[in-house]
C-alpha positions in Angstrom: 14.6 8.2 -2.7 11.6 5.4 -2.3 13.2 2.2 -3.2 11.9 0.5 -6.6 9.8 3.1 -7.9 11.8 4.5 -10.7 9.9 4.7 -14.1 11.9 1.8 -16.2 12.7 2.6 -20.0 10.0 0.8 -22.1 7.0 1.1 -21.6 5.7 -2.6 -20.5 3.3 -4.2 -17.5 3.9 -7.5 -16.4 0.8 -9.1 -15.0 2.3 -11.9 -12.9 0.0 -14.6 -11.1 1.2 -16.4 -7.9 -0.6 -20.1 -8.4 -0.6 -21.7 -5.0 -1.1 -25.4 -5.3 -4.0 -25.8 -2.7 -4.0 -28.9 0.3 -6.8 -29.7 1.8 -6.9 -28.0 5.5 -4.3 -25.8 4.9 -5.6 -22.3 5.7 -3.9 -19.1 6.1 -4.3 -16.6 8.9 -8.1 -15.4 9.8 -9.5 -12.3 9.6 -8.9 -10.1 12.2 -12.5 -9.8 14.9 -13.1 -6.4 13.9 -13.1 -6.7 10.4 -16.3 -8.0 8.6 -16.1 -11.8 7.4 -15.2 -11.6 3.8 -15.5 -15.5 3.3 -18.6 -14.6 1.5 -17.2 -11.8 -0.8 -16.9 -14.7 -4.1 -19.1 -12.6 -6.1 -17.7 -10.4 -8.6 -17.8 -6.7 -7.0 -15.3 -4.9 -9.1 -14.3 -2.0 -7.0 -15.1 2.1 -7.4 -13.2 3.6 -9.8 -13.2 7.3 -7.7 -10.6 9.0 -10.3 -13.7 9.6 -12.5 -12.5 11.2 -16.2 -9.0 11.9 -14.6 -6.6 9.4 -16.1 -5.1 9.1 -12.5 -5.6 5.3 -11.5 -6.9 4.6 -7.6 -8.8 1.6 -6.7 -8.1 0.8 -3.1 -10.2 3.5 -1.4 -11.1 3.4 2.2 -15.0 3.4 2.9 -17.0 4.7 5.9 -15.6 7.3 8.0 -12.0 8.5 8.0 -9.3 10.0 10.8 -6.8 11.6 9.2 -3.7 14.0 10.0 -0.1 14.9 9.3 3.5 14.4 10.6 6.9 15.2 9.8 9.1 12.3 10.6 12.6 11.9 11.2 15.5 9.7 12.6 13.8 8.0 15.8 16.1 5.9 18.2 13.8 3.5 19.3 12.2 2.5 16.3 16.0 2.0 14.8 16.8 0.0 17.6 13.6 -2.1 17.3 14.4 -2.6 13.1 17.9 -3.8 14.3 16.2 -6.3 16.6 14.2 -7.4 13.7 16.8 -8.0 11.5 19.4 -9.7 14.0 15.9 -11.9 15.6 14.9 -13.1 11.9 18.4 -14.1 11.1 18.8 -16.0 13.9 15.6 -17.7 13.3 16.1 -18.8 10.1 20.0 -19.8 11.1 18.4 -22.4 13.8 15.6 -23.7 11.2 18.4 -24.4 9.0 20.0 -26.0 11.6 17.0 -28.2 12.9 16.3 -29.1 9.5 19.8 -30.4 8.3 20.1 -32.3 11.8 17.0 -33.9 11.2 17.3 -37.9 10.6 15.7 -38.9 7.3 12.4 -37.1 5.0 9.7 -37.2 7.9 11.6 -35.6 10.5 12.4 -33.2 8.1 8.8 -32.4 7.1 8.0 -32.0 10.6 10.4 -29.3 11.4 9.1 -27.1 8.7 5.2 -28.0 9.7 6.5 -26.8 13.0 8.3 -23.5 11.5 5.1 -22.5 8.8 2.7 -23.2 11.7 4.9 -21.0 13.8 5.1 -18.2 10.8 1.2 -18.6 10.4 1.0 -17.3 14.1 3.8 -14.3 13.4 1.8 -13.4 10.3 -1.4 -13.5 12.0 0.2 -11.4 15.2 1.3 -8.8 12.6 -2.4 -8.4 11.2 -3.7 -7.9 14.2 -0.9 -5.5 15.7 -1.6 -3.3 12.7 -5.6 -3.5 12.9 -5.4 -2.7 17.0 -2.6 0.3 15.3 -5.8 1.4 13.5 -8.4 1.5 16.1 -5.7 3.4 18.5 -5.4 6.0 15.9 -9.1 6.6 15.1 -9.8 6.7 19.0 -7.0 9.0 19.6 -5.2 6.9 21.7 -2.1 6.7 19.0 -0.7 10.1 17.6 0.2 9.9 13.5 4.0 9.6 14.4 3.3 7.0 17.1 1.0 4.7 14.2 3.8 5.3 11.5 6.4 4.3 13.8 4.1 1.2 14.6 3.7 0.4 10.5 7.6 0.6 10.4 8.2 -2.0 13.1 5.3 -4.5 11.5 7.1 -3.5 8.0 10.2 -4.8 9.3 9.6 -7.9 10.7 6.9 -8.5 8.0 10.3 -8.5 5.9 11.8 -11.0 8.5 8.9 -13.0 8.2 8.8 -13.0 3.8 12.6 -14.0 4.4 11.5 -17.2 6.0 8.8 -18.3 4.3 11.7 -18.1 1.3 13.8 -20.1 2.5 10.9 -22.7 3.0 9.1 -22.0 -0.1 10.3 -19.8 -2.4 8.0 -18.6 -5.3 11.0 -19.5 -8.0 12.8 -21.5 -7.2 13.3 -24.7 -4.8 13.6 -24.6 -0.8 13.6 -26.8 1.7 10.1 -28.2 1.5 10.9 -28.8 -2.1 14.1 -31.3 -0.9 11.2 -33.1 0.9 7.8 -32.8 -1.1 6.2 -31.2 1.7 3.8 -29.8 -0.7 1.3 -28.9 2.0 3.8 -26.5 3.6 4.8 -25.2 0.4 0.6 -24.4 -0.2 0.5 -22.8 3.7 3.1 -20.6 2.6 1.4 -19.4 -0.6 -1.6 -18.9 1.7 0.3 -15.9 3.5 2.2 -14.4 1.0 -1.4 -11.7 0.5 -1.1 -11.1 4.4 2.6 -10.7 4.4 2.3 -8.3 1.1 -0.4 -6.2 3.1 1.8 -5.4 5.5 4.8 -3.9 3.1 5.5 -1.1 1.0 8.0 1.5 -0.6 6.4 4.2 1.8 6.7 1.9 4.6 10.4 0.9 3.3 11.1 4.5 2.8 10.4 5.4 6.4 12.3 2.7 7.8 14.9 4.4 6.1 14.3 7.9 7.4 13.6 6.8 11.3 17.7 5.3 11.2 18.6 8.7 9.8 19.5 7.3 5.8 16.8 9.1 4.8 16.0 13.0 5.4 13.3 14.1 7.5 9.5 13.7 4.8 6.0 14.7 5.7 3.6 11.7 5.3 -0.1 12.1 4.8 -2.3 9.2 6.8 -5.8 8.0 6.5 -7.5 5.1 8.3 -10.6 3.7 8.3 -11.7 0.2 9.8 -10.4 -1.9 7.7 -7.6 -0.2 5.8 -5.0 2.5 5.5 -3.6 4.9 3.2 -0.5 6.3 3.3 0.9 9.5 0.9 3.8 11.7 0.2 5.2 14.1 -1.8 8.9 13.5 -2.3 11.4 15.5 -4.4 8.5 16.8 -6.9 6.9 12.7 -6.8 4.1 11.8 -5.2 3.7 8.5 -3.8 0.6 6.4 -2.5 0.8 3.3 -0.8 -2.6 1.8 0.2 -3.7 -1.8 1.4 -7.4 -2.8 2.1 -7.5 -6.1 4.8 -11.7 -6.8 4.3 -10.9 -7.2 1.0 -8.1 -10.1 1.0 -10.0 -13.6 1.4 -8.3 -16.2 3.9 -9.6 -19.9 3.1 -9.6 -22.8 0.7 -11.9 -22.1 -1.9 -10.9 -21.4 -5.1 -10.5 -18.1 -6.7 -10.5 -16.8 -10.6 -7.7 -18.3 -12.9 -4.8 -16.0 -14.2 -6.9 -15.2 -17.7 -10.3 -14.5 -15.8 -7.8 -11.9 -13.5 -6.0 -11.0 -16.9 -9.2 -9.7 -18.1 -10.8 -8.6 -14.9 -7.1 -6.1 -14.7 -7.6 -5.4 -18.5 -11.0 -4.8 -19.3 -12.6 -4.0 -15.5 -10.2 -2.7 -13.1 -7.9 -1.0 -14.6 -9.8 -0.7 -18.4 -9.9 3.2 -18.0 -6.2 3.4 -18.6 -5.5 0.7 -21.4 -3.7 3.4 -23.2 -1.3 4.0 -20.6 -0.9 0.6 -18.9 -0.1 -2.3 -21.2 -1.6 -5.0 -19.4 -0.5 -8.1 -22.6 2.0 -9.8 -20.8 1.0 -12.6 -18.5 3.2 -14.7 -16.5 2.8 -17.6 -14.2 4.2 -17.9 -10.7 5.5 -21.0 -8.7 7.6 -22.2 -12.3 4.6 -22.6 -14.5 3.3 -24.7 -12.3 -0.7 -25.3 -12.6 -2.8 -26.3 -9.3 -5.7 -25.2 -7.8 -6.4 -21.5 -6.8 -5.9 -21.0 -3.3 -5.1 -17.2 -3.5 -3.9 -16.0 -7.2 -2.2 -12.4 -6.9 -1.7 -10.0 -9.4 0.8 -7.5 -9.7 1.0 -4.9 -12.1 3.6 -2.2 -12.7 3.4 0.0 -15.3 5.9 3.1 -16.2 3.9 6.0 -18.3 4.1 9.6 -18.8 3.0 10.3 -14.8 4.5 7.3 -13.3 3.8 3.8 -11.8 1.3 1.4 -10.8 1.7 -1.5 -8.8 -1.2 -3.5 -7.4 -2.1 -7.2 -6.0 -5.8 -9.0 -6.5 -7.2 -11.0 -4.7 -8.8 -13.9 -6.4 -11.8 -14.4 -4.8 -12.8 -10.6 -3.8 -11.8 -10.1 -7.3 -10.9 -7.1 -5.6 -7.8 -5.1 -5.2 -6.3 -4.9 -2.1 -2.8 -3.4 -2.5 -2.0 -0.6 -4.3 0.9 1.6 -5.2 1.5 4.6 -7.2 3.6 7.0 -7.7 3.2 9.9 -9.9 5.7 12.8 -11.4 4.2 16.3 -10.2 4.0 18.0 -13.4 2.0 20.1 -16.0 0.6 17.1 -17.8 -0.5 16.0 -14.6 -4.3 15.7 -15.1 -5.9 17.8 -12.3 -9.1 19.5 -11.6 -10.2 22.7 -12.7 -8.6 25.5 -10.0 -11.5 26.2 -6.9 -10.3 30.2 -6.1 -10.9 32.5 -3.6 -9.7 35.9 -3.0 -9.5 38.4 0.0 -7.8 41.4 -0.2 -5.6 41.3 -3.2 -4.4 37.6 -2.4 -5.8 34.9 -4.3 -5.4 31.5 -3.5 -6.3 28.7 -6.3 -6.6 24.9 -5.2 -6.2 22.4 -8.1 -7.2 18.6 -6.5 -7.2 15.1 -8.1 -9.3 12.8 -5.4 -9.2 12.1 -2.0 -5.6 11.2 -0.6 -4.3 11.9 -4.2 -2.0 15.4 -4.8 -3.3 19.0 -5.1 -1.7 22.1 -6.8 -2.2 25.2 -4.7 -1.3 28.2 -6.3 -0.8 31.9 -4.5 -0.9 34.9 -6.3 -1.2 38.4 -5.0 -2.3 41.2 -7.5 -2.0 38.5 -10.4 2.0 37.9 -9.7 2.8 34.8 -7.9 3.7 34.2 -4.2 6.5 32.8 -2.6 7.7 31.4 0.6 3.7 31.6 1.8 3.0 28.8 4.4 0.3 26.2 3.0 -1.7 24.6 5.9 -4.4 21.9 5.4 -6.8 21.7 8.1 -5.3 24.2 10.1 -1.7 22.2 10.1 0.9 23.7 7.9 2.1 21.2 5.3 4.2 22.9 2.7 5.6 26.4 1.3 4.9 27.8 -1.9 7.8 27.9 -4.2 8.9 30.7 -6.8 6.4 30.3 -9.0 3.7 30.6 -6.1 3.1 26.7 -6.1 2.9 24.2 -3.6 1.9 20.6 -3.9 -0.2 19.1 -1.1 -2.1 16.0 -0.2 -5.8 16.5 0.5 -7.5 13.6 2.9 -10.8 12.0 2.3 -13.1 14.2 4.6 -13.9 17.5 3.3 -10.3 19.8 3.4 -9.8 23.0 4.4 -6.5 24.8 2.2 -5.6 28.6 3.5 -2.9 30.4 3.3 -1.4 34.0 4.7 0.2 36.9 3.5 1.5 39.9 5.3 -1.6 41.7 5.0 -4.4 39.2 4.1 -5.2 35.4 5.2 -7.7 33.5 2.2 -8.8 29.8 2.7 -10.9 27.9 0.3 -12.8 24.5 1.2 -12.8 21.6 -1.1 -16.1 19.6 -0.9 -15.8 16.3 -3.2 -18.3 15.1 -5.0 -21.3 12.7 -4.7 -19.8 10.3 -6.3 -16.6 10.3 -4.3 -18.9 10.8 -0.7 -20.8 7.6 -2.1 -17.5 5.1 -3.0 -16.1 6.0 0.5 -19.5 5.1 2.3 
C-alpha cells in the first residue's frame, strides 16, 4: 500500500508553518533556465480552482500543453541497484560529516565544516531540480519513454531522501543539530531555504514506486502528465486513487519575505481551499522550528485532512501564495462526487464514462442490452488501462488533453470522447 496515506480516526487538519529564520545572503537553489523567473510572482494570484461544483479538491494543475501516457511498472534491477547506491552513498556521507565535524578544533572550525556541507547540499539540491526538469523536457520531446521518466523520478526521490536526511542532521526542523551546538544560524536559515525544493522532489507515489521497482510492491499502472514546468503523477490502487502533483514555477527561491502563518491560515481557509471548509477543518495552526518567530524566508504549509473520500496534503509557498505540492488520495466509491455519465451505444453495447477533471478518476461503465459487462478491456487513448469488473465498472484516470475511452465486445467496439470544458481548457493555458 502507499505509505502514509491512510485516512486517521478524527476528523482534524493540522495547518503547520515551517518559519525559517532568514540571513542576509543566504539563498536557496535558483530556478532552473527553462522555467520562467518567478522572483516577481509576490502578488497574490490564488490559483484555479478546476474541480468546479465537485467537492473534489485540486489546485496544482499543469498549464499550457501537456504529454501524457501510461505504463505498467514493475520490479526493475537497475533502478534497485541505483536506490541501494543512494542509500549506502548518503550514509556514508553523513558518517564522514559527523566525523569532520566532531574532529574539528573549537566553534569556528566547526561552523566551517557545515558551511562546507549545506553549500555542498545546495549544489545536490539544485542538481536534483535540474535532473528532473531535463526528465521533463526528454519526455515531452520523446526522447524519454513513461517507464524510463518514472524510473528517473524514483532515482531523484531517493536521493532527495538522502539529501532531507542530511540537512536533518544539520538542521533539523524540531529539534537541535549540529549547527544548533554552534549557533551557525546562517546554515540553519540555508537549510530552511531548501526544504520547498527537497519537498518537490518527494512523494507517496514516488515512495510507492520505489517500492514496486525492488519487487516489495506488485506490479501498478501510473498515469503521467508533464508540462514545462510541472508534473502529475496518478494511480488507482486497490479501489484508491492517488495524485501526487508538484509545480516548480510556482515555488520562489530568494530572500524576500513571504506571508506570515495567519495571512497563509486564511489564504488555506477562506481562498485556497474555502470550497471544502466543510470537509477540511483547517482551525489548527502550528508553528515550525520550536515556536520560533523570524523573518519569512519560505513559510510552507501543509495540510492533511481525512473526510468521507479521503486525504489532502499540500505545501504553499509564501510568496507565490501559491500551492506547489499537492497530494490526494481518494476512496473510489458511490459517494464519490462525479460527473453526470457521457454514453454512447453501438450495437447493443453501451459504454457510459463518468469523469471528475483532468488527471482526476473516471467511472466507466459497460453494459450490453441494459445488463452489465464483465472482463471487457478499457483502453484510454488507444492503450488499454483497466478491465471492467462484475458489475461492468472500471475506474480509469483521464489526462488533461481531450481523452478518448472505448471499449470492445465480442460483436461490437463503442468509444466515447470526453472534451472538458472551457473553463478547465482556460486554467490549463
Amino acid at each position: 500500500m502507499v505509505p502514509s496515506t491512510r485516512p486517521r480516526i478524527a476528523v482534524v487538519t493540522c495547518l503547520v508553518l515551517l518559519l525559517a529564520m532568514a540571513a542576509p545572503g543566504a539563498a536557496g537553489p535558483q530556478l532552473a533556465a527553462d522555467s520562467p523567473a518567478t522572483g516577481a510572482a509576490t502578488g497574490h494570484t490564488v490559483q484555479p480552482q478546476p474541480a468546479g461544483d465537485l467537492a473534489l479538491p485540486e489546485r496544482v494543475v499543469l498549464p499550457g500543453q501537456t504529454s501524457h501516457g501510461s505504463v505498467v511498472i514493475g520490479a526493475e534491477a537497475a533502478a534497485a541497484l541505483d536506490g541501494s547506491g543512494a542509500n549506502l552513498e548518503g550514509a556514508y556521507q553523513r558518517h564522514l560529516l559527523r566525523e569532520r565535524f566532531e574532529s574539528a578544533d573549537g566553534t569556528a572550525a566547526k561552523r566551517s565544516v557545515l558551511q562546507e556541507a549545506v553549500d555542498d547540499l545546495e549544489t545536490d539540491v539544485e542538481g536534483l531540480r535540474s535532473e528532473e526538469r531535463s526528465a521533463r523536457i526528454a519526455y515531452r520531446n520523446g526522447e524519454l519513454s513513461e517507464r524510463g521518466f518514472l524510473i528517473e523520478l524514483v532515482s531523484i526521490h531517493k536521493r532527495a531522501q538522502e539529501l532531507e536526511q542530511t540537512a536533518d542532521l544539520i538542521a533539523p526542523t524540531a529539534a537541535d543539530g549540529l549547527a544548533d551546538d554552534v549557533s551557525a544560524t546562517g546554515v540553519a536559515a540555508q537549510i530552511r531555504a531548501l526544504q520547498g525544493s527537497l519537498i518537490a522532489r518527494q512523494g507517496p507515489v514516488r515512495s510507492y514506486l520505489g517500492d514496486v521497482v525492488v519487487g516489495d510492491s506488485p506490479p501498478q499502472r501510473v498515469y503521467v502528465s508533464v508540462s514545462r514546468n510541472g508534473t502529475v503523477l496518478s494511480m488507482i490502487e486497490d479501489g484508491t486513487y492517488h495524485r501526487e502533483a508538484n509545480r516548480d514555477d510556482l515555488l520562489v527561491d530568494g530572500p524576500e519575505q513571504g506571508i506570515t502563518y495567519s495571512e497563509a491560515f486564511d489564504l488555506t481557509q477562506n481562498e485556497l481551499y474555502s470550497q471544502y471548509a466543510s470537509n477540511y477543518d483547517f482551525t489548527t495552526v502550528g508553528r515550525g522550528s520550536d515556536g520560533v518567530i523570524g523573518q519569512f524566508y519560505l513559510v510552507l504549509g501543509e495540510g492533511e485532512a481525512s473526510y468521507e473520500h479521503g486525504t489532502l496534503r499540500s505545501y504553499i509557498d509564501a510568496v507565490s501564495q501559491n500551492v506547489f505540492w499537492e497530494y490526494q488520495r481518494m476512496e473510489l466509491d458511490g459517494d464519490l462526487p462525479i460527473e453526470e455519465p457521457s454514453e454512447t451505444t453501438a450495437g447493443n453495447l453501451t459504454l457510459a464514462v463518468q469523469p471528475t477533471y483532468p488527471s482526476g478518476p473516471a467511472k466507466v461503465t459497460v453494459t450490453e442490452d441494459g445488463e452489465p459487462v464483465s472482463n471487457v478491456s478499457v483502453a484510454v487513448g488507444g492503450t488499454p488501462v483497466s478491465r471492467t469488473g462484475t458489475n461492468g465498472t472500471a475506474w480509469v484516470v483521464l489526462p488533461y488533453e481531450s481523452p478518448v475511452v472505448s471499449v470492445a465486445s465480442d460483436d461490437a467496439a463503442v468509444s466515447t470522447s470526453i472534451e472538458w470544458s472551457t473553463q478547465y481548457q482556460a486554467e490549463s493555458n
